[in-house]
C-alpha positions in Angstrom: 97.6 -273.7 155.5 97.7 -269.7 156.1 95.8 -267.6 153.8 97.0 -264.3 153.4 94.7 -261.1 151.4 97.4 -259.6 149.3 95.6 -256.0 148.1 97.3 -255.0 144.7 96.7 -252.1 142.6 97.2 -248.7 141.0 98.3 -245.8 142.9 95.6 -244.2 144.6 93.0 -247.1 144.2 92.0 -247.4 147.8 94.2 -250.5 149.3 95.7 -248.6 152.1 91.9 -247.8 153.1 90.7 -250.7 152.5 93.5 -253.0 154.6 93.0 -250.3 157.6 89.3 -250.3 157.3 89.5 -254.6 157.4 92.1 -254.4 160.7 90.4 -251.6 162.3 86.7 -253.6 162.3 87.8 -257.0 162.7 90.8 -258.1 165.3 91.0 -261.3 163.0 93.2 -259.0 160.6 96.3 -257.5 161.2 97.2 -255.0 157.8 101.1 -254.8 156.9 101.0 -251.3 154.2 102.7 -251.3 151.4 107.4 -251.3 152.0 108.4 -249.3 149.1 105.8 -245.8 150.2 107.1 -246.1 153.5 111.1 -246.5 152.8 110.8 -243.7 149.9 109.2 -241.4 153.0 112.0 -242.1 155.7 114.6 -241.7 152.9 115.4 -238.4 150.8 115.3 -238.7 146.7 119.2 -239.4 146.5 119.6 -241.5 150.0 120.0 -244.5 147.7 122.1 -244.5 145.0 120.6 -246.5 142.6 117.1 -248.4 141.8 118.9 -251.6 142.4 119.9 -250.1 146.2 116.4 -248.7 146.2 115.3 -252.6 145.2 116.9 -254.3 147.2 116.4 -252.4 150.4 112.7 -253.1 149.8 113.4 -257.0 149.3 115.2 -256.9 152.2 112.1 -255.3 154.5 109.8 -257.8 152.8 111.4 -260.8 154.2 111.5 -259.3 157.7 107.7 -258.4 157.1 107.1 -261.8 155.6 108.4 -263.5 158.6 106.2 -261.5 161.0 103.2 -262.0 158.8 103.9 -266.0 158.9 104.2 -265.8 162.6 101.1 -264.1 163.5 97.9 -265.3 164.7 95.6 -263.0 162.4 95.0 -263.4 158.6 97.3 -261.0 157.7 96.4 -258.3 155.0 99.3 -257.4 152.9 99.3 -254.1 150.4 101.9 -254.2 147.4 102.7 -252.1 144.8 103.9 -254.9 142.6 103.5 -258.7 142.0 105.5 -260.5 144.3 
């Protein structure tokens, strides 16, 4: 069985660091940073239309990062800004 590190939390509460930090010192890591932070920087505020498109575009990235993530060698380290 693959055990993945999920880092959850607040806003501001270090998991981004801490997921680097574990990646950059050890090569059995590989860090996969949080969907929505990234899609909400590539887009402007009114690219997507509504929270559902907003939701949806984000569900839709995590299964493309959830296949990677089952496919690697490393224990991946996944950052989330929600449950799920």
């Amino acid at each position: 069985m693959k055990h993945i590190v999920v880092l959850n939390g607040i806003h501001g509460a270090g998991k981004s660091s801490l997921g680097k930090l574990l990646a950059r010192h050890s090569k059995d890591y590989i860090f996969f940073p949080e969907i929505g932070g990234a899609l909400r920087q590539e887009v402007g505020s009114n690219a997507l239309q509504s929270s559902e498109d907003f939701d949806g575009k984000i569900m839709e990235r995590e299964l493309q990062r959830d296949e990677k993530l089952l496919a690697c060698k490393e224990m991946p380290i996944v950052e989330t800004w929600h449950l799920g």
